[in-house]
MDTraj code that builds the backbone (N, CA, C; nanometers):
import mdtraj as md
import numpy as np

residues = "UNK UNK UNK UNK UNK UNK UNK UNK UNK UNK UNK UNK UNK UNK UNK UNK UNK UNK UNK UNK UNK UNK UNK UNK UNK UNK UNK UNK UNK UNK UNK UNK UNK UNK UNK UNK UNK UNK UNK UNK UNK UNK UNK UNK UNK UNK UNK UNK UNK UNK UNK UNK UNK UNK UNK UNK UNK UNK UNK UNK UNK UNK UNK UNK UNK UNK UNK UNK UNK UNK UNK UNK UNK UNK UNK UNK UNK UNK UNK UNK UNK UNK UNK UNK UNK UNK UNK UNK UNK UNK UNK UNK UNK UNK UNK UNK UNK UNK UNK UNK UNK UNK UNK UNK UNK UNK UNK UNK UNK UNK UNK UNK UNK UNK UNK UNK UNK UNK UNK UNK UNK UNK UNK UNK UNK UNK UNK UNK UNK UNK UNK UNK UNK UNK UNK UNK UNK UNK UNK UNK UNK UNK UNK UNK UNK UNK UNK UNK".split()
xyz = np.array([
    [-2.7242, 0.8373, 0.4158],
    [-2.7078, 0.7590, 0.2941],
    [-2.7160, 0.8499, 0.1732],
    [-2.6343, 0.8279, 0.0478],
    [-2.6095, 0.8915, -0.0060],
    [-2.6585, 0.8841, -0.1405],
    [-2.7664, 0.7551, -0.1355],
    [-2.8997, 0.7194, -0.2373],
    [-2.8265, 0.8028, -0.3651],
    [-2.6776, 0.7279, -0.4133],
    [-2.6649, 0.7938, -0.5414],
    [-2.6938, 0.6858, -0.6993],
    [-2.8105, 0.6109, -0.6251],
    [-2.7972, 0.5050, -0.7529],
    [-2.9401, 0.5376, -0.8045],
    [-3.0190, 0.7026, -0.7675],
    [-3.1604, 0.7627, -0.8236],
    [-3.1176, 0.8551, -0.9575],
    [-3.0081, 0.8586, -0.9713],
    [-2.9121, 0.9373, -1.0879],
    [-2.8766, 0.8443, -1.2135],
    [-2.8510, 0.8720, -1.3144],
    [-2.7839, 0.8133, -1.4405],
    [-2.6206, 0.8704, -1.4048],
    [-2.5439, 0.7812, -1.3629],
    [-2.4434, 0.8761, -1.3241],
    [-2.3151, 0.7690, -1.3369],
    [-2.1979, 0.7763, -1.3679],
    [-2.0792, 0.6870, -1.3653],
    [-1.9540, 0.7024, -1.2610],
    [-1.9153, 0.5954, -1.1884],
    [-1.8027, 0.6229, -1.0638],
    [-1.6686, 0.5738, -1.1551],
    [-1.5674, 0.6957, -1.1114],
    [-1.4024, 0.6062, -1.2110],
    [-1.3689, 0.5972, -1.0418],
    [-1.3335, 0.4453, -1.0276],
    [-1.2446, 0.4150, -0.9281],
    [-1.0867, 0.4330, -0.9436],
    [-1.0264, 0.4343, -0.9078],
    [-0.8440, 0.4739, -0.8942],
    [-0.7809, 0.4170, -0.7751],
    [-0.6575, 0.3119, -0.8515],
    [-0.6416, 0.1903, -0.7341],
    [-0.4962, 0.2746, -0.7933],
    [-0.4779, 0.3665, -0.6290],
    [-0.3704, 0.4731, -0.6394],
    [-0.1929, 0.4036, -0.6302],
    [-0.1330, 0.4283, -0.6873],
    [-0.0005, 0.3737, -0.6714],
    [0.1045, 0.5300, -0.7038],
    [0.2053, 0.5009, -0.6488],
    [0.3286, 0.6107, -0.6871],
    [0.3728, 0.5940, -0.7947],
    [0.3965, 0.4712, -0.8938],
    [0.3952, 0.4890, -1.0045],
    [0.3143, 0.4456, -1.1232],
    [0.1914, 0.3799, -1.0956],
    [0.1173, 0.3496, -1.1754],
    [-0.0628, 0.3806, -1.1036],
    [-0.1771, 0.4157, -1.1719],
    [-0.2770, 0.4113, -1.0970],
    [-0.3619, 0.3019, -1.1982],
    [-0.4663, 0.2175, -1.1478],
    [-0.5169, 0.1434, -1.2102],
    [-0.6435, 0.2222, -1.2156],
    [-0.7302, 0.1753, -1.2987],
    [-0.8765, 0.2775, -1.3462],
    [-0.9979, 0.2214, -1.3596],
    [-1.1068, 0.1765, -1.3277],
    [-1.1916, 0.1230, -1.3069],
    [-1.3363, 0.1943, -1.3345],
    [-1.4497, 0.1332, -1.4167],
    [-1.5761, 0.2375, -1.4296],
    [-1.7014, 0.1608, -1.3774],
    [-1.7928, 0.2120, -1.3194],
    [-1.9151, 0.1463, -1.3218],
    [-1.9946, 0.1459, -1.4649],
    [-2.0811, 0.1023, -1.4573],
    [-2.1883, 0.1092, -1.5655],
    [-2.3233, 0.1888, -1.5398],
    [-2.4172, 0.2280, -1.5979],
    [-2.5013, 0.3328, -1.5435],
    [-2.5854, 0.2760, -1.4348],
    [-2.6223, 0.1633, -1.4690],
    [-2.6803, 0.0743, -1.3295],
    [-2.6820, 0.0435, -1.2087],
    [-2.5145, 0.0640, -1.1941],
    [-2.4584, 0.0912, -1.1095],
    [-2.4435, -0.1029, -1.0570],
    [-2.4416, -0.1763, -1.1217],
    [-2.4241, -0.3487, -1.1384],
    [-2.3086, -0.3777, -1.1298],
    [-2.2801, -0.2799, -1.1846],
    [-2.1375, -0.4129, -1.2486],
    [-1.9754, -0.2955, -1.2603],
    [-1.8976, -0.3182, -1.2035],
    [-1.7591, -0.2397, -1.2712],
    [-1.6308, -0.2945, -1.3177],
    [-1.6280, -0.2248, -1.4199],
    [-1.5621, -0.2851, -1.5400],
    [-1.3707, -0.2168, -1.5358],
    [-1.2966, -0.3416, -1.5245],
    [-1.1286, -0.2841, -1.5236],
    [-1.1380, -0.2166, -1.6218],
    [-1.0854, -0.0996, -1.6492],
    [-1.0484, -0.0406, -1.7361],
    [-0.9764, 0.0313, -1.8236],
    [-0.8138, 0.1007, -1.7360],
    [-0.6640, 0.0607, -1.8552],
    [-0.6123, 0.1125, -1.6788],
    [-0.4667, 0.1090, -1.7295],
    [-0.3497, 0.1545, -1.6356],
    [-0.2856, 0.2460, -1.6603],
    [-0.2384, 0.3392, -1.5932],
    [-0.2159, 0.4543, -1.6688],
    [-0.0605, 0.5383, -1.5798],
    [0.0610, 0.5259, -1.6442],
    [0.1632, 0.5980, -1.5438],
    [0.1566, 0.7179, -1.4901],
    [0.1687, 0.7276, -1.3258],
    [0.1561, 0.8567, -1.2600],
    [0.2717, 0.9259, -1.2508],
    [0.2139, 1.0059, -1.3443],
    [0.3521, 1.1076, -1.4175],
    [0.2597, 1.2628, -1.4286],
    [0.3039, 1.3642, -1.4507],
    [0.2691, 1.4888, -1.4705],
    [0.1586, 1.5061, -1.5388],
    [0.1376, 1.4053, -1.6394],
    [-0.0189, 1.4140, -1.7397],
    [-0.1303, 1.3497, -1.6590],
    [-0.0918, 1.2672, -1.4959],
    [-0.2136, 1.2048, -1.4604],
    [-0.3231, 1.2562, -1.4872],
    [-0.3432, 1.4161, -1.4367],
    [-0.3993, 1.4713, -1.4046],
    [-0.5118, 1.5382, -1.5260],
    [-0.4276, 1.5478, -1.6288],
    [-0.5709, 1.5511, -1.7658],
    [-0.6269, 1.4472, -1.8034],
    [-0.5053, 1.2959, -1.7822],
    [-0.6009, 1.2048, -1.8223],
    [-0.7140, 1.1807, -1.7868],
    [-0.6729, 1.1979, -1.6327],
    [-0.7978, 1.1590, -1.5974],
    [-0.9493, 1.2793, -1.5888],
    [-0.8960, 1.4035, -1.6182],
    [-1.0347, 1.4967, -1.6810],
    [-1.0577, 1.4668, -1.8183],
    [-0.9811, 1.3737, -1.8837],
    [-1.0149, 1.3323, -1.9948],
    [-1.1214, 1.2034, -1.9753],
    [-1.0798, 1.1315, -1.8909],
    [-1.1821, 1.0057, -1.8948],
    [-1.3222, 1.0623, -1.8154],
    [-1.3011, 1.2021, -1.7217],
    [-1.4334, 1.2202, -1.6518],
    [-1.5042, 1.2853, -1.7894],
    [-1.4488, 1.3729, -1.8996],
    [-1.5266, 1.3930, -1.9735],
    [-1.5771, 1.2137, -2.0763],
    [-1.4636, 1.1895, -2.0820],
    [-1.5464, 1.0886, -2.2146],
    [-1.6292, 0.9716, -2.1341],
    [-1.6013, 0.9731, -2.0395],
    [-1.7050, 0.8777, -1.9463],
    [-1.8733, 0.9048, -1.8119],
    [-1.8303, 1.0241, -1.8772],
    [-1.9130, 1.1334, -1.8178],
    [-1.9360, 1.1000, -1.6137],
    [-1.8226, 1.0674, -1.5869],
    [-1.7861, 1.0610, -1.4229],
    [-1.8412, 1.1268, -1.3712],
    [-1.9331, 1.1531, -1.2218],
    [-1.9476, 1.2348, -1.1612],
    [-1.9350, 1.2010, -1.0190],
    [-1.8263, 1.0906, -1.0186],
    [-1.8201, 1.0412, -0.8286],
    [-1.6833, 0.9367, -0.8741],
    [-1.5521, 1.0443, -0.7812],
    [-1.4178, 0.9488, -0.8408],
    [-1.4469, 0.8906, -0.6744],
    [-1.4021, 0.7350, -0.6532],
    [-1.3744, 0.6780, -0.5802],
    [-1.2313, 0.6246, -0.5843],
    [-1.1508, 0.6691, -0.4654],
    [-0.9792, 0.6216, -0.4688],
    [-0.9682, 0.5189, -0.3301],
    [-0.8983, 0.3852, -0.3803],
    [-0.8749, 0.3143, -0.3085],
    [-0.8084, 0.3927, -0.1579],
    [-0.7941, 0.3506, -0.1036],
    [-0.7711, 0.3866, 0.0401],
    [-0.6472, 0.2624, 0.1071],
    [-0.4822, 0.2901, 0.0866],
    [-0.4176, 0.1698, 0.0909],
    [-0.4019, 0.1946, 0.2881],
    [-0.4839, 0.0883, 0.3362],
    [-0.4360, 0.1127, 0.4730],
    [-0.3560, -0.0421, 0.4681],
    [-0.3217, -0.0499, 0.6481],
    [-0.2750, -0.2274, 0.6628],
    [-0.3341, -0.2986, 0.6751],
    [-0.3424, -0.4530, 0.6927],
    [-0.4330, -0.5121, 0.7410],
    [-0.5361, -0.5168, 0.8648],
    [-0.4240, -0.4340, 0.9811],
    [-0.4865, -0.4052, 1.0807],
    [-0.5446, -0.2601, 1.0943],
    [-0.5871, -0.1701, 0.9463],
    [-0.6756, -0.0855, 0.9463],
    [-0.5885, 0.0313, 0.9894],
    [-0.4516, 0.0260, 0.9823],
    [-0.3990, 0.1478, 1.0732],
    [-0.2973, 0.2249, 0.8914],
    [-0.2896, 0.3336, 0.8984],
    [-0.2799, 0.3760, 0.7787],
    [-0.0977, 0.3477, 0.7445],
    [-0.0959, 0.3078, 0.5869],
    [0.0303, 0.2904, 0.5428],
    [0.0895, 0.3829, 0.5204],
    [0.1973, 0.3881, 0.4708],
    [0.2827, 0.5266, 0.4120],
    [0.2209, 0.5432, 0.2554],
    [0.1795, 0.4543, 0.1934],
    [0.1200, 0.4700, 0.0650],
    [0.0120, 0.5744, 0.0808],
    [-0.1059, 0.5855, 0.2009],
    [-0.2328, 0.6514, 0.2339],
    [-0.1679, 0.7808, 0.2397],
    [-0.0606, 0.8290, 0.2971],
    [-0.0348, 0.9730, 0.3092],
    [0.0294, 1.0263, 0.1680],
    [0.0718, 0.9696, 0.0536],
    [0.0752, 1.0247, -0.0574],
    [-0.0473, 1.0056, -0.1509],
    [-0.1539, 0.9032, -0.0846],
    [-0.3131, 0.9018, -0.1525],
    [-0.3752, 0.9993, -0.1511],
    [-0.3230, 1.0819, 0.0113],
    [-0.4553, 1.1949, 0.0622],
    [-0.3717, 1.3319, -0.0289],
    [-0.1961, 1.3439, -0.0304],
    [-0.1530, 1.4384, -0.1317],
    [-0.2126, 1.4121, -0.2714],
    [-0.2274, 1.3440, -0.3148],
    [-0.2644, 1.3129, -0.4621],
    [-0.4303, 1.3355, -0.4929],
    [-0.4944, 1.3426, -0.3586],
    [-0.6452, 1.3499, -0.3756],
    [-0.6835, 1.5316, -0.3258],
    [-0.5672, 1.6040, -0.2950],
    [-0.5559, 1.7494, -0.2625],
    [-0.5537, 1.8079, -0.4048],
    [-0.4428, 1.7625, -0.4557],
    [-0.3747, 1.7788, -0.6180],
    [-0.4843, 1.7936, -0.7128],
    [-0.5190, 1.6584, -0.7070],
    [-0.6430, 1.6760, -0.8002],
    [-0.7774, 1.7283, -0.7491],
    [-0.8468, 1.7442, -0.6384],
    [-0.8951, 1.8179, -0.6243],
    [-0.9361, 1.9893, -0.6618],
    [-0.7493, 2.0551, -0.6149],
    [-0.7676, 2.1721, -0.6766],
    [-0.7203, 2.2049, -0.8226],
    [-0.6754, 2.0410, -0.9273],
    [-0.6737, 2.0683, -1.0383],
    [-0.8125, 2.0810, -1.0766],
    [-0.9470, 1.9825, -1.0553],
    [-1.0665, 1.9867, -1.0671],
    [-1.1663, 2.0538, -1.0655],
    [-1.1143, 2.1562, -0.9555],
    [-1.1541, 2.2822, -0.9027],
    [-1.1137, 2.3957, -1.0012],
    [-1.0306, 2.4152, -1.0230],
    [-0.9601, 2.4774, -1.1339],
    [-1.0074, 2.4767, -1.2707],
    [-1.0875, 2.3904, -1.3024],
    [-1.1627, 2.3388, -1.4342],
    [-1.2829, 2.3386, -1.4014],
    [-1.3093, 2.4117, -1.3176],
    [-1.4989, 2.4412, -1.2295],
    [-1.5599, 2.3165, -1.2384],
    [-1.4868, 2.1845, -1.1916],
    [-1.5399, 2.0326, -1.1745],
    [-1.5885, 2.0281, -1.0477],
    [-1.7258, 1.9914, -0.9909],
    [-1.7678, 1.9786, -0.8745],
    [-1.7993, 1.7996, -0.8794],
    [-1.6836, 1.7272, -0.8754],
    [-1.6463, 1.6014, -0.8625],
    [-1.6283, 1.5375, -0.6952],
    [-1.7151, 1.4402, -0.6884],
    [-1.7724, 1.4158, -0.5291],
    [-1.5760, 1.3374, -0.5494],
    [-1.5295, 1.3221, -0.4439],
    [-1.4389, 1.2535, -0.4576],
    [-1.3881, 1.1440, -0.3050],
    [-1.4110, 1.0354, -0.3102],
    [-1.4367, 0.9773, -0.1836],
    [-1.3355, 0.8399, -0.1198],
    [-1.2255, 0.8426, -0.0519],
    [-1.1575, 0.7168, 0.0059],
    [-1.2778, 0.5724, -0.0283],
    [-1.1847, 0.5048, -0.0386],
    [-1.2532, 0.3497, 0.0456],
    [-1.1617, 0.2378, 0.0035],
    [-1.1475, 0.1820, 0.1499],
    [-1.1043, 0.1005, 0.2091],
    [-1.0669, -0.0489, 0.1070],
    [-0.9522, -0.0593, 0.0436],
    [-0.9304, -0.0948, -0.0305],
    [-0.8100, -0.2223, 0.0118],
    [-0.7992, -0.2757, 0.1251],
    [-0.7387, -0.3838, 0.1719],
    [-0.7140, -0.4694, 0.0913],
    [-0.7996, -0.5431, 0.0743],
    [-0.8106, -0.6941, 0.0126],
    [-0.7909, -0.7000, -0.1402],
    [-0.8269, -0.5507, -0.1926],
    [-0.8446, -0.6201, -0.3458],
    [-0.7081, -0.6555, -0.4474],
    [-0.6009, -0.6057, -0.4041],
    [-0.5188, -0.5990, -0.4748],
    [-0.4712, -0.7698, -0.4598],
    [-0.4825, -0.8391, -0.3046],
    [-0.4616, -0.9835, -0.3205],
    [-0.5414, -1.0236, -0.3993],
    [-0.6919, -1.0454, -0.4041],
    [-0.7979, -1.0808, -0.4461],
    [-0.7583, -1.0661, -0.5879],
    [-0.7361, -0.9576, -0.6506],
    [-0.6968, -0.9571, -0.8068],
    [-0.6117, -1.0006, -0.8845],
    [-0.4979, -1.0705, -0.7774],
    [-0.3685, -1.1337, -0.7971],
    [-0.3981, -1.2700, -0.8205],
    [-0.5137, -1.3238, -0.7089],
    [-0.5229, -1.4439, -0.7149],
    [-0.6090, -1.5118, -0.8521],
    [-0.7064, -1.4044, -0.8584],
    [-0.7831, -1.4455, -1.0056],
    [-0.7475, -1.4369, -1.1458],
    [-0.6356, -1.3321, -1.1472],
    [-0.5493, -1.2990, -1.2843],
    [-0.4984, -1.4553, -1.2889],
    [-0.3738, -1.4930, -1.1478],
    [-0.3497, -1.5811, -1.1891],
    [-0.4379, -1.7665, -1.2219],
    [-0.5289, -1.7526, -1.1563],
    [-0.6279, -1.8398, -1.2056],
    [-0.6685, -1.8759, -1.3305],
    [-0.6499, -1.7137, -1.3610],
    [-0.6742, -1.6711, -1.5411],
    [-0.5928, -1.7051, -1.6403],
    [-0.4500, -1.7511, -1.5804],
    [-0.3122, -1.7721, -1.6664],
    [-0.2726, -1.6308, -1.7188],
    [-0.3130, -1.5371, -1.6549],
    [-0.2519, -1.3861, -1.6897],
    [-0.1535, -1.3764, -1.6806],
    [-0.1048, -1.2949, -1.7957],
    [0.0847, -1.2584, -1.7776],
    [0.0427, -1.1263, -1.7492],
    [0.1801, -1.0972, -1.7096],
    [0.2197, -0.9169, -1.6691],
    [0.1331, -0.9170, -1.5287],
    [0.1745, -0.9913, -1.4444],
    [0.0079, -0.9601, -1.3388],
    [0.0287, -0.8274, -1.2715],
    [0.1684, -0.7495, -1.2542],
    [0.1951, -0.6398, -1.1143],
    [0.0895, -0.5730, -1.2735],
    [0.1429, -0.5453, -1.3422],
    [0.0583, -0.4073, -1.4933],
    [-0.0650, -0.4315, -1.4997],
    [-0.1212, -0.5470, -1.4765],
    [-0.2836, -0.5944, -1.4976],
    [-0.3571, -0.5575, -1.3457],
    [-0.2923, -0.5914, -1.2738],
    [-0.3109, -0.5935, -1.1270],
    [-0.3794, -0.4585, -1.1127],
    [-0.3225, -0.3486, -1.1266],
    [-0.4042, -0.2216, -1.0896],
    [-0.5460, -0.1687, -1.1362],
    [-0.5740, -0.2231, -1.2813],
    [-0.6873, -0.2067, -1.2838],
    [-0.8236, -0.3403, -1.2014],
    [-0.7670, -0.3884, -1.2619],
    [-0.8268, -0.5019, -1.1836],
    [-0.8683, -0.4907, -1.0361],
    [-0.8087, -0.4239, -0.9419],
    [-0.7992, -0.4375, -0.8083],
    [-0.9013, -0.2809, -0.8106],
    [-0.8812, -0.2077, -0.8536],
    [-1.0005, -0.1099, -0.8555],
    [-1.1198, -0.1543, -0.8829],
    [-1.1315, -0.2157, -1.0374],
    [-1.2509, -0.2754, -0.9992],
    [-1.3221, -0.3932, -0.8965],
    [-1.2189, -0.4025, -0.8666],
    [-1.2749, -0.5078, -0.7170],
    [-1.3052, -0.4631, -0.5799],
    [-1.2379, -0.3283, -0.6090],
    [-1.2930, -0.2121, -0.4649],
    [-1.4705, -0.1757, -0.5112],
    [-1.4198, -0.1353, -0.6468],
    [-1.5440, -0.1050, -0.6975],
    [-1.6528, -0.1219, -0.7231],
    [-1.6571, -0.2811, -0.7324],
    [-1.7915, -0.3487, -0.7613],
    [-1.8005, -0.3774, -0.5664],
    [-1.7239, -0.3809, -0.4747],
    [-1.7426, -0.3795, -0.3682],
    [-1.7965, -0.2830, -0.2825],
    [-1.8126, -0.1671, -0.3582],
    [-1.8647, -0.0162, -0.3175],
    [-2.0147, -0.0346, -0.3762],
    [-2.0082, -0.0368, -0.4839],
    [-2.1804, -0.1082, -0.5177],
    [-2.2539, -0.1960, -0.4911],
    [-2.1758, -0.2816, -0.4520],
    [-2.2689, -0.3899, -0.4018],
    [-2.3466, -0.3354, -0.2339],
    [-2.2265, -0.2885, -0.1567],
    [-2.3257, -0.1815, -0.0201],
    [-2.3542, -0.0879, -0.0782],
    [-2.3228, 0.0067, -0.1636],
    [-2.4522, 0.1001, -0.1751],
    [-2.5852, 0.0743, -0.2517],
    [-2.5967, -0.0451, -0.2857],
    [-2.7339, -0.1193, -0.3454],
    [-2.7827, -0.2059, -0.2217],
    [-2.7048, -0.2579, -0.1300],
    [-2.7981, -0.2847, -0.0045],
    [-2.8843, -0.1984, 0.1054],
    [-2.8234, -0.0626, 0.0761],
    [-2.8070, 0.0582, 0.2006],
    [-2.9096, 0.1226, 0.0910],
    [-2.9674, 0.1047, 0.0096],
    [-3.0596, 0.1488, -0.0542],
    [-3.2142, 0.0880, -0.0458],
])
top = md.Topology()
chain = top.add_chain()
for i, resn in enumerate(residues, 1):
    res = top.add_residue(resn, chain, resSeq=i)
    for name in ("N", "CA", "C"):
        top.add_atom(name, md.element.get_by_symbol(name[0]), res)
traj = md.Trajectory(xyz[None], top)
């Protein structure tokens, strides 16, 4: 167990897509995670997001993990694990020792569809990505506050 809720510390979740990634933050408490913008995966992904680990002071990226329903991996997962190499040795490159960790991210993107629209949300595919991170996300905290 990886007892990382004895730290003051913030997780950016990333609900990975080929052309859009959605962005998601905890709070220091580690309670609650908050949607937080959408951002096109284009050539700048990659500062934005050392931009949000600095202004959000990140120290644990969590990336959705798109498998199928029956747990067996999509074609989306094999450009997740290229994109989590990428930034890795961009991170590395900027002497970032950023924990960086899959999880299993099935359900949330329905789950976020269904409550936007509950919500009377327009734009739902553009809203959808952050949203669905934070629904991996507050789902990652909620077991690592039981497993604690």
């Amino acid at each position: 167990m990886r007892k990382i809720f004895r730290t003051k510390l913030k997780i950016l979740a990333l609900d990975f897509g080929e052309k859009r990634i959605g962005f998601a933050i905890s709070n220091f408490e580690f309670r609650i995670a908050f949607a937080d913008e959408i951002l096109e995966n284009n050539s700048e992904i990659f500062a934005k997001i050392l931009q949000k680990i600095s202004e959000k002071k990140i120290t644990k990226i969590l990336i959705g993990a798109p498998y199928f329903f029956d747990g067996s991996d999509s074609p989306l997962l094999k450009s997740a694990k290229k994109f989590i190499a990428k930034l890795r040795g961009f991170l590395n490159s900027k002497n970032l020792k950023i924990e960086i960790e899959f999880f299993d991210e099935r359900f949330s993107s329905a789950a976020s569809l269904r409550g936007l629209k509950k919500l009377g949300a327009k734009n739902l595919r553009k809203k959808n990505d952050a949203s669905a991170a934070a629904i991996f996300l507050q789902t990652f905290l909620d077991r690592e506050k039981k497993e604690i």
